[in-house]
LUMBA-353032 format. One record per atom (N, C-alpha, C): residue number from 1; residue in one letter; x, y, z. Coordinates in pm, whole numbers, always signed. Layout:
NUM,A,X,Y,Z
...
//
This chain:
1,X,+82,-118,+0
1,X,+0,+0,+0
1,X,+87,+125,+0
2,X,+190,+119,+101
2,X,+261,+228,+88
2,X,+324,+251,-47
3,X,+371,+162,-162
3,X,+424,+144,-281
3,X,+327,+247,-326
4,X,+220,+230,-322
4,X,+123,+266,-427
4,X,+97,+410,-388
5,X,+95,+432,-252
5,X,+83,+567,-261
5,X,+156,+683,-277
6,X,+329,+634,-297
6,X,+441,+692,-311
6,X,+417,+671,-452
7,X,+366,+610,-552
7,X,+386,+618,-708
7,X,+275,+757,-750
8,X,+146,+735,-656
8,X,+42,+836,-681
8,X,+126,+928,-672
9,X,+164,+994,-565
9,X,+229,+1104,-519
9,X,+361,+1163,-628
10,X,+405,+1054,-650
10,X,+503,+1069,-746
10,X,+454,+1115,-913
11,X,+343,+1049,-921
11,X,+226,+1084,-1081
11,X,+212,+1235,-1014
12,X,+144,+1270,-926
12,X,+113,+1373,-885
12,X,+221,+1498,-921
13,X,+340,+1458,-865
13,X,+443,+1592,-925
13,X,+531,+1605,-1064
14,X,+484,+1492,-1091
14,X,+534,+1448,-1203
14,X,+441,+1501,-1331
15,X,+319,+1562,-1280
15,X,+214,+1657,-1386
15,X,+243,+1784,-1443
16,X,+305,+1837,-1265
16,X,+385,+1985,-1328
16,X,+480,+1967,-1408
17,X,+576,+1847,-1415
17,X,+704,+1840,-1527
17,X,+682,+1843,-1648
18,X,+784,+1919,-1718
18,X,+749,+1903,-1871
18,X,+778,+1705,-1906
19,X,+717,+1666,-2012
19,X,+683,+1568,-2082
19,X,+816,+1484,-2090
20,X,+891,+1571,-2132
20,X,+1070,+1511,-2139
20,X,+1134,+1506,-2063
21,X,+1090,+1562,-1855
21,X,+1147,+1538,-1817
21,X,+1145,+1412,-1709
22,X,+970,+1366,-1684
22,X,+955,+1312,-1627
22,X,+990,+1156,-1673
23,X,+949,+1084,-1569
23,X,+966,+906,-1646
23,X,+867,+871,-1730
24,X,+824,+831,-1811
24,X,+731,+790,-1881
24,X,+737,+688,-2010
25,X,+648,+600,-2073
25,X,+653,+525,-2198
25,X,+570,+587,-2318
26,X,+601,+543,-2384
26,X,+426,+618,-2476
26,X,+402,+472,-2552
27,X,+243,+483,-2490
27,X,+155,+380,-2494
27,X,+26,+455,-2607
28,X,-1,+411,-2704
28,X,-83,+467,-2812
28,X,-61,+622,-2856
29,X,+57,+630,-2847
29,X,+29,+795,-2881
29,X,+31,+880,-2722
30,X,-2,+846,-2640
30,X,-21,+909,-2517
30,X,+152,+893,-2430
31,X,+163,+982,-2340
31,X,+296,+962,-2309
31,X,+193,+935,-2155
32,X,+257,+797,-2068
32,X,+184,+718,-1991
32,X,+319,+695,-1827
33,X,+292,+722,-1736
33,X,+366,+697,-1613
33,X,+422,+614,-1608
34,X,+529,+550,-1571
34,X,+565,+392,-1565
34,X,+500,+378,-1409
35,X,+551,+459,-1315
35,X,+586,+417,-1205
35,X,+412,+395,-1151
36,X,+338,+450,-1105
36,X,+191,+396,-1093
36,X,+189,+289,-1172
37,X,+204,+260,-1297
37,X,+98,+132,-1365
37,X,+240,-8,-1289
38,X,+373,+47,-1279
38,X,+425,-55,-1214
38,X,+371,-115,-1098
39,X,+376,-1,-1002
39,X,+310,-16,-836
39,X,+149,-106,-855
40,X,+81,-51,-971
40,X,-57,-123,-982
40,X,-61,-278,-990
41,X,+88,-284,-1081
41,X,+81,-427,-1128
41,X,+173,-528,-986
42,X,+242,-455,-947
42,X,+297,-577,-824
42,X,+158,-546,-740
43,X,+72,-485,-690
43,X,-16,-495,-586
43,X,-100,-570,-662
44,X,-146,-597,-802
44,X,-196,-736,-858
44,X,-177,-869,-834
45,X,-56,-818,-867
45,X,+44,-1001,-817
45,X,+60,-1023,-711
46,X,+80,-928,-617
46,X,+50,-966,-401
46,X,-51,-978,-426
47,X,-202,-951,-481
47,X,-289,-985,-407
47,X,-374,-1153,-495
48,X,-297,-1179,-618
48,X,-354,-1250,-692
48,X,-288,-1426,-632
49,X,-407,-1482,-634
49,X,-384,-1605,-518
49,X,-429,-1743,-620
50,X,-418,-1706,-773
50,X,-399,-1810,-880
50,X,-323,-1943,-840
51,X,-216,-1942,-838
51,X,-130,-2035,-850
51,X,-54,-2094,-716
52,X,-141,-2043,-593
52,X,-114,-2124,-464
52,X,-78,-2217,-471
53,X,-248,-2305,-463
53,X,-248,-2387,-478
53,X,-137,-2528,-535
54,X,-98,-2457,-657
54,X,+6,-2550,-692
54,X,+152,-2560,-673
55,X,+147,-2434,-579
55,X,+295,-2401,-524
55,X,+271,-2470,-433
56,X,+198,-2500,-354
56,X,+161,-2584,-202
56,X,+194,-2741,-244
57,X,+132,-2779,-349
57,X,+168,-2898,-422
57,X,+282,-2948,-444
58,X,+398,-2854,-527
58,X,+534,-2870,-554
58,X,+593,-2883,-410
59,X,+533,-2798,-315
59,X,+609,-2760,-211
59,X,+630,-2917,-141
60,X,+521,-2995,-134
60,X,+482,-3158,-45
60,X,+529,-3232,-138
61,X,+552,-3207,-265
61,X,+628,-3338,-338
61,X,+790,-3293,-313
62,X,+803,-3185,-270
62,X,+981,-3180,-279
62,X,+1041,-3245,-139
63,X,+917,-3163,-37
63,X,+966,-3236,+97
63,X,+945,-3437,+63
64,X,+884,-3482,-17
64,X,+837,-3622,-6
64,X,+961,-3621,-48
65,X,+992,-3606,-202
65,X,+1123,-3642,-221
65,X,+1247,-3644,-140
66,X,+1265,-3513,-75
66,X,+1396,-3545,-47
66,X,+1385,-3611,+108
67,X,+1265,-3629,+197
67,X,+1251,-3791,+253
67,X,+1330,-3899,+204
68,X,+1270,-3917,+51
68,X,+1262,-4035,+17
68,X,+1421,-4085,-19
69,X,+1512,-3976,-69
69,X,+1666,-3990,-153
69,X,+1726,-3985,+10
70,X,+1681,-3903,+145
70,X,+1727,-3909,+254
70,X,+1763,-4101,+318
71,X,+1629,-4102,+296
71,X,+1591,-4302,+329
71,X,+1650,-4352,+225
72,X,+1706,-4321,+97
72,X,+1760,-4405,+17
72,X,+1941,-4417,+7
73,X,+1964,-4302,+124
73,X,+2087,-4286,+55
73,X,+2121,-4364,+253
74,X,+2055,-4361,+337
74,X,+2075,-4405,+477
74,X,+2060,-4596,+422
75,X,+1959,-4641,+363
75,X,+1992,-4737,+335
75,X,+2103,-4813,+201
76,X,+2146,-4740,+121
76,X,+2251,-4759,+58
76,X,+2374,-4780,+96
77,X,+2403,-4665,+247
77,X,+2563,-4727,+340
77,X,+2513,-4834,+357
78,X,+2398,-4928,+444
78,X,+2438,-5070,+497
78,X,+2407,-5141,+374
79,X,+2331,-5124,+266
79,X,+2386,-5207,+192
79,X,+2525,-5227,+159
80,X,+2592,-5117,+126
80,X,+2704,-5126,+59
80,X,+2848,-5190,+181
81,X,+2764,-5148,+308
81,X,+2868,-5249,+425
81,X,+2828,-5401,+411
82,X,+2706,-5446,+401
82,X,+2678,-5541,+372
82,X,+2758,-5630,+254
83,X,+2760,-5561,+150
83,X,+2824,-5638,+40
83,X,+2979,-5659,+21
84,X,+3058,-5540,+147
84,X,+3154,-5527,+165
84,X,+3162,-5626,+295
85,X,+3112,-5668,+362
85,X,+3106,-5810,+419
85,X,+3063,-5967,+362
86,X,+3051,-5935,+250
86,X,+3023,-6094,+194
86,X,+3108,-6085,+142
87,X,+3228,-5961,+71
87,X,+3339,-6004,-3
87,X,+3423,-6024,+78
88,X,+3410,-6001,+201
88,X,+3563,-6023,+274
88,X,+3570,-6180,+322
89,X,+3433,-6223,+285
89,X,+3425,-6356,+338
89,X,+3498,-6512,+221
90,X,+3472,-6410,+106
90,X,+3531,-6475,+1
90,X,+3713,-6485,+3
//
């Protein structure tokens, strides 16, 4: 919120400036603020709650995984002591 109201404020003095000196793009012919339509668009994306969901998802398969390579790599030493005890028997 505070973003957004420091970009207003900033559009705001940025009216008295001549055209060339302030920041701006030109969007159809119109010479257009960056800094508001920036601030607009991250307070979109903080507030846009699309793709949770499947971040929550990735999030429980990574912890499963690295469980699983944790338990695989704890049972791989006694195997590998194991097999290093049947050769010594040879």
């Amino acid at each position: 919120m505070r973003i957004l109201r420091l970009a207003r404020r900033a559009s705001q003095q940025n009216k008295a400036a001549a055209p060339s000196r302030r920041f701006s793009a030109l969007s159809c012919g119109k010479l257009v603020p960056i800094l508001p339509r920036a601030a607009s668009r991250i307070g979109e994306f903080a507030r846009d709650e699309a793709g949770t969901t499947a971040i929550e998802y990735c999030l429980i398969a990574s912890f499963i995984f690295l469980a699983i390579v944790s338990a695989f790599q704890a049972v791989g030493v006694e195997v590998a002591a194991l097999y290093t005890a049947i050769a010594g028997n040879f």
